[in-house]
N, C-alpha and C positions, 0 to 999 in steps of 0.2 A: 118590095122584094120579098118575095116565099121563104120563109123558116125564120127572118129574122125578130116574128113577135112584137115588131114595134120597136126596136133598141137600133139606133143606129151608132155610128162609132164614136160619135159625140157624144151620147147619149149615156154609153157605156165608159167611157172615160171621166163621167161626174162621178156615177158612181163607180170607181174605182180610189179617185181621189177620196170620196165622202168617206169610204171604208178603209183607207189610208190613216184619213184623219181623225178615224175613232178611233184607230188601234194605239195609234201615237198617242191619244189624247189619255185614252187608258192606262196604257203604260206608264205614263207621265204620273197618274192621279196613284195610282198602285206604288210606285216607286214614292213619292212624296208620304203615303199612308205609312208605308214602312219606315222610313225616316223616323215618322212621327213618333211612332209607338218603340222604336227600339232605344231612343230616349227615355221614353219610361222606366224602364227596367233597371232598378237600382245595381248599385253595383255589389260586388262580397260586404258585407255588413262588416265592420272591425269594431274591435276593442278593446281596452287596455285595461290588465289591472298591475298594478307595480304598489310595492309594500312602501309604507313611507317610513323617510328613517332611514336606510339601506346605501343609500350613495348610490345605488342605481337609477331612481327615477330618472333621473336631469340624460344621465347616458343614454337611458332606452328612450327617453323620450325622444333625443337629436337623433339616434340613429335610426329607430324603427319609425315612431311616428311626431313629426316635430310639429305638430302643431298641440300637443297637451303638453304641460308644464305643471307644476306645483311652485304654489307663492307661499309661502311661513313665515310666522313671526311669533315664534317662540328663541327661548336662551338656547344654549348648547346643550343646557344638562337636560332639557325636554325633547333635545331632537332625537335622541331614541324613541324616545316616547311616542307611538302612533295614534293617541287618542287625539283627539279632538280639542281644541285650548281654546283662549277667547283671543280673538283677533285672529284667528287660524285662518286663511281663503286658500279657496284650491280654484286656481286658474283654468277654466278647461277653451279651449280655441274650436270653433266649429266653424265649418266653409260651406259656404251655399252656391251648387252651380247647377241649371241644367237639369231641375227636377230631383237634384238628391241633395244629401247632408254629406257631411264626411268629418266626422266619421258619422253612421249610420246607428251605433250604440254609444252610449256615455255609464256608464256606471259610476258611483260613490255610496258614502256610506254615507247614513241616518244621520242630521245633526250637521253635517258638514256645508260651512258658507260658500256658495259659489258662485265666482267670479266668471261669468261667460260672456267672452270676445268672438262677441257675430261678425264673419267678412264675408261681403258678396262676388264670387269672383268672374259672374256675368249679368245684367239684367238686372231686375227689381224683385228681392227678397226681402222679407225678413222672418226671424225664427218666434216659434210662440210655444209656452208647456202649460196649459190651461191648470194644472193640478198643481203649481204652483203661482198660479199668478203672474209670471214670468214672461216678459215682451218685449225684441228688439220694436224698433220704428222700421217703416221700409226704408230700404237703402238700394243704392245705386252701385253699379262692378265698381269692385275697388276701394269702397268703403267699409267699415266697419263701427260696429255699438256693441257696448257693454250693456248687460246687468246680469244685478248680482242679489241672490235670494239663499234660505236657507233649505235644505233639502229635510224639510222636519217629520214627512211618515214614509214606509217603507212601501216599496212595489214597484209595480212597470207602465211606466206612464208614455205616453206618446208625444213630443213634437213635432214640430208643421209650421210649415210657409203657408201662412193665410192669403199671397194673392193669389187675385185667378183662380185659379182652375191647379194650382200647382200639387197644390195636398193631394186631389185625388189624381194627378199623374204620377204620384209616389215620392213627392219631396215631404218626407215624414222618417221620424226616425225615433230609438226607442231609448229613453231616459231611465235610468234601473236603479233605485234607493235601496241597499241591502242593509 
């Protein structure tokens, strides 16, 4: 047949489908890449500072953010007193999901014992602050570990989910000793 080049209709209909099935296949790979990475992207950073003593912590905490608490164990006549005592722990509660922390900052003061309750609420995490020595164990959703260290120099320290690959898709967050 003149003009047809060699392509007959058969011919022309593989590739049609071949070219079908890379558009699809692209689309598919493109859409999955986006998924990927738009998990990455941490979310607004938060954090709390509440004055101890005040009869606000325990409020702001249930309404704003309820996963920080403060634990004390001093008399009445020192619970004005915001310094630091012996036996003092300040409870702080952090969530691991999905490549982020939450909250994303933690702040305390110099000197202050703290008590941190890791929960996983997908997957296999756990939390690490190398600049204190400080290590959940990995855990499983739905679990949670404690420990508990002294925050003893001042500055801006980072922790991290050591598995995988998670750290460097931004499950990291920033520890602040004033």
């Amino acid at each position: 047949m003149p003009g047809t080049a060699g392509f007959d209709s058969i011919g022309v209909m593989k590739w049609v489908w071949i070219v079908l099935i890379a558009v699809v296949g692209l689309g598919a790979a493109g859409g999955g890449i986006w998924y990927m990475t738009r998990a990455d992207k941490p979310l607004a950073e938060t954090s709390l500072e509440v004055e101890e003593g005040t009869g606000a912590e325990e409020e702001v905490a249930e309404e704003l953010i309820p996963t920080l608490t403060t634990s004390k164990a001093v008399s009445p006549s020192a619970a004005a007193d915001s310094k630091i005592t012996e036996g003092q722990v300040k409870e702080i509660r952090v969530k691991g999901s999905n490549f982020k922390f939450d909250p994303a900052e933690i702040r305390v003061k110099k000197g202050e014992t703290i008590r941190l309750v890791f929960e996983s609420m997908d997957g296999m995490h756990d939390w690490n602050l190398d600049a204190f020595e400080a290590q959940t164990n990995v855990i499983g959703e739905g679990e949670e570990e404690e420990v508990e260290f002294t925050a003893n120099k001042k500055g801006t320290f980072e922790y991290y989910c050591s598995v995988e690959d998670h750290k460097a898709r931004g499950m990291k967050g920033k520890f602040i000793v004033e």
